[in-house]
C-alpha positions in Angstrom: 8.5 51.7 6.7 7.3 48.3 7.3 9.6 44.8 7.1 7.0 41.8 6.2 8.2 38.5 7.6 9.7 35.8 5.1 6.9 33.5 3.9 7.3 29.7 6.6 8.7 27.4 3.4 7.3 23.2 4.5 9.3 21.3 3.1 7.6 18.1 1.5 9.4 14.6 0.9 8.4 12.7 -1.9 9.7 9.9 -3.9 10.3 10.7 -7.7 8.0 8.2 -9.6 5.2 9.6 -11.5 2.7 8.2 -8.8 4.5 9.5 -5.9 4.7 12.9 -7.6 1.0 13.3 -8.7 0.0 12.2 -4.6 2.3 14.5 -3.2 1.3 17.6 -5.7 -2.1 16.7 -4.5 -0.9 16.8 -0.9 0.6 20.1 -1.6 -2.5 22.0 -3.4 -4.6 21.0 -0.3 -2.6 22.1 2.5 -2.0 25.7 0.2 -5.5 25.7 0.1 -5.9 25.6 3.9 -2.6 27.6 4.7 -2.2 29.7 2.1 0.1 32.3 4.2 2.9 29.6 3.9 4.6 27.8 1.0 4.5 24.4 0.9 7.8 23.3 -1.3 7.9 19.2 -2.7 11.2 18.2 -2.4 12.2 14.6 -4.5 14.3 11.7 -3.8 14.7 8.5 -5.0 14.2 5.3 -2.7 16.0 1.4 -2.6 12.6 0.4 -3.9 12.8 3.0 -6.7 16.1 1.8 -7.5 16.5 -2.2 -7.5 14.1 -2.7 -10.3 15.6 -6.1 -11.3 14.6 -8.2 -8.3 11.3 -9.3 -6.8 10.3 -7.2 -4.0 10.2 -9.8 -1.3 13.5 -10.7 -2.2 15.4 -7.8 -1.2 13.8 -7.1 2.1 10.6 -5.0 3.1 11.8 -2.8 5.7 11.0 0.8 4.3 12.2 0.0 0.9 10.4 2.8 -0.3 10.2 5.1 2.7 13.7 5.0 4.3 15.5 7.9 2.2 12.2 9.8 3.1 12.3 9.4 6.6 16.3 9.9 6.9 15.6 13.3 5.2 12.9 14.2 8.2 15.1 13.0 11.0 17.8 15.4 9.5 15.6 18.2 9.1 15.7 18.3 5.7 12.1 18.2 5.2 9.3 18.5 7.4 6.9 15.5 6.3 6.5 12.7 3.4 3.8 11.6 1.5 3.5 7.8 1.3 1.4 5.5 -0.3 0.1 4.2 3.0 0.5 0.3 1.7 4.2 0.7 1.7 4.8 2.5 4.8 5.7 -0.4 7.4 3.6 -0.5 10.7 7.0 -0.3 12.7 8.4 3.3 12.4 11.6 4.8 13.1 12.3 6.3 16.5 11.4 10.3 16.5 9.3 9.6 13.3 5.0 9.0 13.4 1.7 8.9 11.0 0.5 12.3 11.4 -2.4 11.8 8.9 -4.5 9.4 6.5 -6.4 11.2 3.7 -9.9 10.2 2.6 -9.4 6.4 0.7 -10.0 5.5 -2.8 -11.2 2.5 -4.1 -8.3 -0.4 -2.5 -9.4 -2.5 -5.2 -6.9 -4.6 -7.3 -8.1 -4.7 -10.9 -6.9 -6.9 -14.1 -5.6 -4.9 -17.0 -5.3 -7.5 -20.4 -3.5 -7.6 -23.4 -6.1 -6.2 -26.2 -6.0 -10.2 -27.1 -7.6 -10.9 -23.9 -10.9 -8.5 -23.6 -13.3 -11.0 -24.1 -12.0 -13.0 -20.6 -12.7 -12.3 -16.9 -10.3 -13.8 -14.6 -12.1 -16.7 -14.1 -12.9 -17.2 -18.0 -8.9 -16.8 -19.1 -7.5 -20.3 -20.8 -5.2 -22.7 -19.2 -1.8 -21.0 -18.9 -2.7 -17.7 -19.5 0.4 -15.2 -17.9 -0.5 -13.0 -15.5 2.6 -10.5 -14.1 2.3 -9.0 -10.3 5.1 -8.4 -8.1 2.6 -8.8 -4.9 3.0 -12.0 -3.4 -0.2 -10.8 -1.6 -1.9 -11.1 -5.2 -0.2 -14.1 -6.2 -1.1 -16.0 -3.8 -4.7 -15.4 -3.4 -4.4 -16.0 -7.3 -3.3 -19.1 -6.9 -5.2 -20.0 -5.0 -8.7 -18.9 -7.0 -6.9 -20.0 -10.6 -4.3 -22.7 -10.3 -4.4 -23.3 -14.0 -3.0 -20.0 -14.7 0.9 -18.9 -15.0 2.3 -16.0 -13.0 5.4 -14.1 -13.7 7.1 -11.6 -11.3 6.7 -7.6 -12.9 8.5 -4.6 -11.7 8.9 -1.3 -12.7 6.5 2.1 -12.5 2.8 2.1 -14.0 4.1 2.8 -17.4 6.3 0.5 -17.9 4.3 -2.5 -16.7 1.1 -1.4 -19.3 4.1 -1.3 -22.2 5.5 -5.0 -21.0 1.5 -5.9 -21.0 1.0 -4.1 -24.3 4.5 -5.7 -26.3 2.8 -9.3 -24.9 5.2 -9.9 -22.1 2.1 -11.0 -20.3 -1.5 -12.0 -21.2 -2.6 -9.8 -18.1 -1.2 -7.8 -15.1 -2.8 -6.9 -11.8 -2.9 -3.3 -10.5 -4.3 -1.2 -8.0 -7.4 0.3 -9.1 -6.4 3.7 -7.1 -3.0 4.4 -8.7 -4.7 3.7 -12.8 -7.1 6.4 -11.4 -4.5 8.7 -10.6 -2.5 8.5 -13.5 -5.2 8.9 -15.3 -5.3 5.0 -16.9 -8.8 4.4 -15.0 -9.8 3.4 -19.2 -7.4 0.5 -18.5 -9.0 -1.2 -15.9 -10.7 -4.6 -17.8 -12.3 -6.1 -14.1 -12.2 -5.0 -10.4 -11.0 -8.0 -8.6 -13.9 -8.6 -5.9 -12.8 -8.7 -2.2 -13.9 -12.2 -2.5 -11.4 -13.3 -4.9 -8.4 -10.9 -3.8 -8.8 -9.1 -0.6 -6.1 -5.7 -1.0 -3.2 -4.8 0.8 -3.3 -2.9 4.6 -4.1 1.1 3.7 -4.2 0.5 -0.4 -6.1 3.6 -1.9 -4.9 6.1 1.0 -2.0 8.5 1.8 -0.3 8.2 4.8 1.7 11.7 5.7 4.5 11.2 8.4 6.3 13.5 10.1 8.7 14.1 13.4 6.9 13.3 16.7 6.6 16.7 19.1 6.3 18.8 15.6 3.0 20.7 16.8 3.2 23.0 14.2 3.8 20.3 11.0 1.0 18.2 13.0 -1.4 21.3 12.9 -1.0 21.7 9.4 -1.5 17.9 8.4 -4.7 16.8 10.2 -6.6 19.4 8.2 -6.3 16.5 5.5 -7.2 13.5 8.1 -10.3 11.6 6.8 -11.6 10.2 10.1 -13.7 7.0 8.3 -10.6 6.5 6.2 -7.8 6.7 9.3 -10.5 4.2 11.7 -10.4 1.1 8.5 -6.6 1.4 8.2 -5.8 1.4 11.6 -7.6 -1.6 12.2 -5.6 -2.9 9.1 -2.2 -1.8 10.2 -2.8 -2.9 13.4 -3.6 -6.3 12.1 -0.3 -6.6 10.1 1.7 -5.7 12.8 0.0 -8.1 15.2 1.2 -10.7 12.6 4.7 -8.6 11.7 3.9 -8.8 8.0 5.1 -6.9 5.5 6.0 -7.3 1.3 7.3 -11.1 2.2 3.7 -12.3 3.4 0.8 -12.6 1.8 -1.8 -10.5 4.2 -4.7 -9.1 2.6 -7.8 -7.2 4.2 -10.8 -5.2 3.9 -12.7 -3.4 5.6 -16.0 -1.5 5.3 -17.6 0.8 8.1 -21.9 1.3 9.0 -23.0 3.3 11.3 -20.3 3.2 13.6 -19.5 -0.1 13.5 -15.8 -1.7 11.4 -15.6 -5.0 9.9 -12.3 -6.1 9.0 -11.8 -9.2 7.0 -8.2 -10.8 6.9 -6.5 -13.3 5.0 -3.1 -14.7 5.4 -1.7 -17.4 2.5 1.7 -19.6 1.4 3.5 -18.3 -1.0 2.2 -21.3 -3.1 -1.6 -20.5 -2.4 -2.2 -23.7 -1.5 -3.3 -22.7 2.0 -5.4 -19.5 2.7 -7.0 -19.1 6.1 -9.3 -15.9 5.9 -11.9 -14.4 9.2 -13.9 -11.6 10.2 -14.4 -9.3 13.0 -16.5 -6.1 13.9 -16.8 -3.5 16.7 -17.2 0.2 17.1 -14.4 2.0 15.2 -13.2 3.6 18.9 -12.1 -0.3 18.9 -10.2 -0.3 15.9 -6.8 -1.2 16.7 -8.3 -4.0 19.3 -9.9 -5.6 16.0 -6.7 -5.8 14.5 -5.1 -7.8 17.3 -7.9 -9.9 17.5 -8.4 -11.0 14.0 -4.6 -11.6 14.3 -5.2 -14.2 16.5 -8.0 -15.7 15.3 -6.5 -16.3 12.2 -3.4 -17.3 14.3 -5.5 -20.5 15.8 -7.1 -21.5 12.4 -2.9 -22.2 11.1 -1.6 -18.3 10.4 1.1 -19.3 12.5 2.6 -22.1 10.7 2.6 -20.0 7.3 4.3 -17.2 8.7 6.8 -19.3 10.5 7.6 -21.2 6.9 7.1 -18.1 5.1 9.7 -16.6 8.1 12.1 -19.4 8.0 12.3 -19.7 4.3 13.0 -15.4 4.0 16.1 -15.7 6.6 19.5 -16.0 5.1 21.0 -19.7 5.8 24.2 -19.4 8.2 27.5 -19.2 6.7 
């Protein structure tokens, strides 16, 4: 008589928004697909990002405000990896704690999504005063700094809820990520993809970033078979140009970056909070470069005044002494 082994359960971390949940299930079909002698088990949690829904983001701090509780859970043991949206997972990461993969990218486009009074306007066709909510300082500014004549009011809350404040007339228009309207299945929403030109996106928007414990051979095994190489070569160039510049949800840093026969181009962009001042350059190399791209357009943009913004943007963010 023979005793099978018990099935290896991996534990996944996940946040509980609808998003999170739909990337994480995705997460978890693909590795059973690859590893289908194990059981791959999504375990939920809600985040300080999930849970201060009343304040701007920039306001409360950026430091893994949705990622924190995830990571915590790892460190413990209580799960064996988390699935991130890789645009809120900061470039610094906890001791113990590292990106073990970056799935294949979706379109990192922000798009505009209009109140039904609005369809016959393009962003740069909408009247004098028109609203338009985003909670990205990244966006606003950039905004701004294309359409001064238009309003902007700060929006919080999951997908859903933002299209209902959109649809009661809360706001004339909102901007969202192309890549999460496509996932929940709102892609019919999308009015106009916001060209790089006009709004570059934020570092790793449109991928998955999957962490996990350094030294876990075994969880590391199982991840990479969802690494997109082409994907994990753009956003490391990105992350590595935010974290040359330690940005993060209180500075507007946008990129983009595009890749052709071996060769990356990364585009940057740092902006005031006012978008009165936007200093944007480019650089390209072979993607075996890619984190030396970062660090260069860092300080390229750095020279041109990216310095002086951060260090207003920095000043203005610390609390005053009591």
């Amino acid at each position: 008589m023979s005793v099978s082994s018990p099935t290896r359960v991996i534990r996944i971390g996940s946040r509980k928004s609808q998003l999170a949940l739909v990337q994480t299930h995705w997460v978890q079909g693909e590795l059973q697909k690859h590893f289908p002698e194990c059981e791959f088990e999504v375990c939920t949690m809600s985040t300080q990002g999930d849970n201060i829904l009343d304040v701007a983001l920039a306001k409360i701090g950026d430091k893994g405000l949705f990622t924190k509780e995830l990571e915590v859970s790892m460190l413990r043991k209580e799960t064996d990896l988390a699935v991130h949206s890789l645009k809120d997972l900061p470039t610094n990461l906890p001791e113990g704690l590292c990106l073990g993969a970056v799935t294949e990218r979706v379109d990192p486009a922000d798009a505009l999504v209009v109140h039904e009074n609005f369809t016959d306007y393009q962003l740069d066709t909408l009247p004098e005063g028109a609203v338009i909510g985003t909670s990205s300082l990244r966006r606003l500014a950039q905004l701004r700094y294309n359409y001064p004549h238009l309003e902007f009011k700060d929006i919080r809350g999951n997908l859903n809820t933002r299209l209902q404040k959109l649809d009661a007339g809360e706001y004339d228009g909102i901007i969202l990520a192309v890549a999460g309207l496509q996932r929940l299945g709102f892609g019919d929403r999308i009015h106009q993809v916001i060209p790089a030109d006009i709004s570059l996106h934020a570092v790793g928007q449109g991928a998955l970033g999957i962490e996990c414990r350094e030294g876990d051979e075994e969880i590391m095994a199982f991840i990479k078979a969802l690494e997109h190489e082409p994907s994990a070569h753009r956003c490391t160039a990105e992350r590595s140009f935010l974290h040359e510049l330690e940005g993060g949800c209180q500075v507007p840093i946008g990129v983009n970056t595009t890749l052709n026969d071996g060769q990356l181009t990364l585009v940057g962009m740092v902006a005031s909070l006012d978008g009165k001042r936007l200093i944007k350059d480019t650089v390209s190399g072979p993607i075996a470069s890619a984190t030396q791209l970062g660090i260069d357009l860092a300080q390229k943009v750095r020279e041109q005044g990216a310095q002086e913004i951060l260090e207003e943007i920095f000043a203005a963010a610390r609390p005053s002494d009591l």
